[in-house]
VMD Tcl script that draws the C-alpha trace (Angstrom):
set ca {
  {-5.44 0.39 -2.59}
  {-4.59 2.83 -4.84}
  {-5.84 6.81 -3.80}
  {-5.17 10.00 -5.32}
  {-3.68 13.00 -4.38}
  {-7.09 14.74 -3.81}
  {-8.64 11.65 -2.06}
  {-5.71 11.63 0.26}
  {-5.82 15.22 1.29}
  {-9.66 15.20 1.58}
  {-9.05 12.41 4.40}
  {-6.20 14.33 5.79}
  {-8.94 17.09 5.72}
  {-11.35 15.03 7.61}
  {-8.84 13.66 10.32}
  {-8.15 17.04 11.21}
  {-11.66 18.50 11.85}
  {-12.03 15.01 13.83}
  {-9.54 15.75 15.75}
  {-10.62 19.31 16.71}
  {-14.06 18.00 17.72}
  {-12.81 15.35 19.73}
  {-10.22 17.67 21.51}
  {-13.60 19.79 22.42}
  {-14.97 16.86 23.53}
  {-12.42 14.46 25.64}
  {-9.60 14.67 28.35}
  {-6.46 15.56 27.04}
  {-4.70 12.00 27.07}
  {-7.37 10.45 25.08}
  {-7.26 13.61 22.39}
  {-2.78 12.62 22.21}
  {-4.08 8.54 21.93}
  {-6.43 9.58 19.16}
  {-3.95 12.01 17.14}
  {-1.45 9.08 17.27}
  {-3.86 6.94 15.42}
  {-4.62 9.46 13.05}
  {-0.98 10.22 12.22}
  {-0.66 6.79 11.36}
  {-3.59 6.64 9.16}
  {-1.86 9.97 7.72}
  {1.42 7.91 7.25}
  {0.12 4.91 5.65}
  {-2.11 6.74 3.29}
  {1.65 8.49 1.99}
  {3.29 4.80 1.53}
  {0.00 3.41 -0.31}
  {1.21 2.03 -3.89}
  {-0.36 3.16 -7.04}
  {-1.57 -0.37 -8.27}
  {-2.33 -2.10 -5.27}
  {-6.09 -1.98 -5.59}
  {-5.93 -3.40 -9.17}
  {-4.27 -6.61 -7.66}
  {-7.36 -7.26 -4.90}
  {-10.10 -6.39 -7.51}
  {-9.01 -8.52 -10.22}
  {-9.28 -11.15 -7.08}
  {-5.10 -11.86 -7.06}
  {-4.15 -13.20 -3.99}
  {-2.33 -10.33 -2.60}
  {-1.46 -6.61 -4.18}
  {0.12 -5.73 -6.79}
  {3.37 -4.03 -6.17}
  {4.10 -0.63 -8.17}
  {6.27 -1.27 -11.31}
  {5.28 -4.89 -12.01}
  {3.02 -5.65 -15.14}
  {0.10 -7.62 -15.18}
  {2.06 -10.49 -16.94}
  {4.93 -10.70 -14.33}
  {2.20 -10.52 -11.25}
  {0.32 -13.32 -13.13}
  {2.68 -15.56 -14.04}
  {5.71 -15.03 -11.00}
  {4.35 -12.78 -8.52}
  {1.09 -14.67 -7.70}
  {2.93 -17.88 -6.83}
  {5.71 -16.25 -5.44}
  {5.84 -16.86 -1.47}
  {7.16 -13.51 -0.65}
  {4.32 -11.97 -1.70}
  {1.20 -11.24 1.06}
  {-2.02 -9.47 1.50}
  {0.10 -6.65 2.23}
  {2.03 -6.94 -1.57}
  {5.47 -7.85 -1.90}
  {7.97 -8.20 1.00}
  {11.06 -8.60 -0.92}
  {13.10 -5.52 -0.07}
  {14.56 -5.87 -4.23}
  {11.59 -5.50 -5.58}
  {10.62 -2.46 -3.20}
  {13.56 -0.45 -4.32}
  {13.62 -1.47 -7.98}
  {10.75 -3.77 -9.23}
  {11.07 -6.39 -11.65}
  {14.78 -7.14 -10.73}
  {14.23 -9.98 -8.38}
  {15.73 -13.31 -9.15}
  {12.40 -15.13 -9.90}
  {11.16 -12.86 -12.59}
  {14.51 -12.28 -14.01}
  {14.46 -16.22 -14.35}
  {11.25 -15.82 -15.74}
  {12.35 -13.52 -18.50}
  {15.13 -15.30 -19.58}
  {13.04 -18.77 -19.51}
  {10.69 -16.45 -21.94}
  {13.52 -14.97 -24.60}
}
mol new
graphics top color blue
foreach p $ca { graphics top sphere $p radius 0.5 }
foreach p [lrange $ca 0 end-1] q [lrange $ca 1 end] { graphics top cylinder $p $q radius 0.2 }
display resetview
């Protein structure tokens, strides 16, 4: 899933008037339970990846993980077993993407 700047602040936005009317609303212990979630909503909407909705729409088994072209995700990532629903869970490709050993092999297979 893949949200802008403006999207994510609008729902930012949203969790916060939430959270006012439910802290009008319900015992204090229920209000901290309910911020919690909504922090973590907050946190996961900064780690989405740009790209990661184009990998579920085009009906890929998993997302596609930011930094990786449409011809590495078709013909490495998507049989790849590290990557999930969740997009890829090698920690290389995380911090610099395309430098994992099976699409490196797959480039030099290719030149």
């Amino acid at each position: 899933m893949s949200l802008t700047n403006e999207e994510k602040g609008l729902i930012e936005e949203a969790l916060s008037v939430y959270l006012q009317l439910v802290s009008q609303q319900l015992p204090q212990q229920q209000v901290a339970q309910v911020a919690a979630v909504a922090q973590g909503i907050i946190n996961k909407l900064d780690s989405l990846h740009a790209g990661g909705a184009d990998g579920a729409a085009a009906g890929r088994p998993g997302n596609k993980p930011a930094g990786i072209s449409d011809e590495w995700f078709d013909n490495v990532c998507a049989s790849c077993d590290m990557l999930g629903a969740g997009g890829c869970a090698d920690k290389v490709t995380l911090k610099f993407p395309g430098k994992c050993d099976p699409i490196l092999h797959y480039e030099r297979k290719k030149a």
